[in-house]
Steps between C-alpha positions, in 0.01 A plus 500: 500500500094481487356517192294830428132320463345191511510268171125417511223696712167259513159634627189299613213693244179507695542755784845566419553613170103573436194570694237199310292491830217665329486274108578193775172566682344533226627196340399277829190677581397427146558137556357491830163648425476186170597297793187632715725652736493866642733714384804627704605841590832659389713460793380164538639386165834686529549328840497153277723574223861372494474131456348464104150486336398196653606553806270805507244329365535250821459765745211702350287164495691455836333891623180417323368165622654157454801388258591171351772448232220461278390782534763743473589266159128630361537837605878616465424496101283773543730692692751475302332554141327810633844623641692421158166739316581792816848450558603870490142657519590707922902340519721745532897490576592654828581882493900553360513084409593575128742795597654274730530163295668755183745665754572110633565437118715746398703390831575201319279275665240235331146457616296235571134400598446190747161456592229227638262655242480271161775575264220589265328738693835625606643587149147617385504750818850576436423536127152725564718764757772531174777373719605214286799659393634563834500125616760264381293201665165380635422206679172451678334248691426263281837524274693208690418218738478729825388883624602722730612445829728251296858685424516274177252775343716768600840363397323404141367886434832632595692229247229558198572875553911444504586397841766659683447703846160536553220681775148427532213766540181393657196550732417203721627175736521280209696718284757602826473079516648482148726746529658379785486128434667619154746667715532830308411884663134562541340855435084542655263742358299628793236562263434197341263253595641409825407186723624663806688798612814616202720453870421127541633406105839483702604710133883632448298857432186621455374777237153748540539588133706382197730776508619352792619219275824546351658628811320199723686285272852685461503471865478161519745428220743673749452251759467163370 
């Protein structure tokens, strides 16, 4: 017989569990303007998160005049020092998020974070929205050798938080990537940061709000 829920649930953080689009603008912007760069506008930045701090670094030099590796080494500093100082100042968790993550809880299920942002940032963020509590692991971007699209992320969040039978809620290609490389159920957020249309992520189901959640999931734990 299936079991009733999945062991572990793991969510990406930016886009998925929180909107940061604005304190990450602010955060590069900030960095940008030391770097004598123009500042970017909103949508611009939340088309570029999903890959870690310095990878967001890279492209807003990228969008604002020429890059080197040198470059993004001088600048990413004050990205991410500014960011630590604002971390929670506009972030907000998606509407129903914390009803949903307490009703996954009291299913029986554990909870864990795997992200491309640094693990510091990460636990800070997770820390700042009071949610620290609800997650039995984090592992970000910089925790182990390798990020996201790699499954080995994936596979290590959902042992740190227990292991067992486990589902993965996201909101873009490289998260569907992990997911699928990881070989476990996939659930998109179609209001997440997303890198294309919620139909392309090739996801097992897709949720418009996080009440949608538990019985996304229970469905799936019924066919696999």
């Amino acid at each position: 017989m299936a079991a009733s829920r999945f062991d572990v649930v793991a969510f990406d953080l930016d886009g998925t569990l929180a909107d940061t689009a604005d304190d990450l603008a602010a955060a590069l912007n900030y960095a940008l303007v030391l770097a004598d760069r123009a500042p970017l506008g909103l949508e611009t930045v939340r088309a570029m998160v999903g890959h870690g701090t310095r990878a967001l670094m890279r492209k807003g030099l990228a969008a604002t005049g020429d890059v080197t590796e040198a470059l993004v080494d001088a600048s990413l500093p004050d990205l991410t020092n500014f960011y630590a100082a604002n971390i929670c100042t506009a972030t907000t968790g998606y509407p129903g998020v914390e009803q949903a993550l307490d009703m996954l809880a009291e299913q029986g299920s554990r909870l864990a974070v795997c992200t491309n942002k640094p693990e510091r940032l990460a636990t800070m963020l997770v820390e700042a929205l009071g949610w620290t509590d609800r997650f039995a692991a984090v592992i970000g971007g910089d925790t182990l050798a390798f990020t996201k699209p790699d499954p080995a992320m994936l596979h290590a969040a959902i042992s740190r938080a227990g292991g067992g039978r486990a589902a993965y809620v996201g909101d873009s290609i490289t998260d569907a990537d992990t997911a699928r490389a990881a070989a476990i159920p996939f659930v998109a957020v179609s209001f997440g940061f997303l890198d294309r249309p919620v139909g392309e992520l090739g996801a097992a189901a897709v949720i418009d709000h996080y009440d949608e959640l538990p019985a996304a999931l229970a469905s799936l734990v019924r066919v696999t």
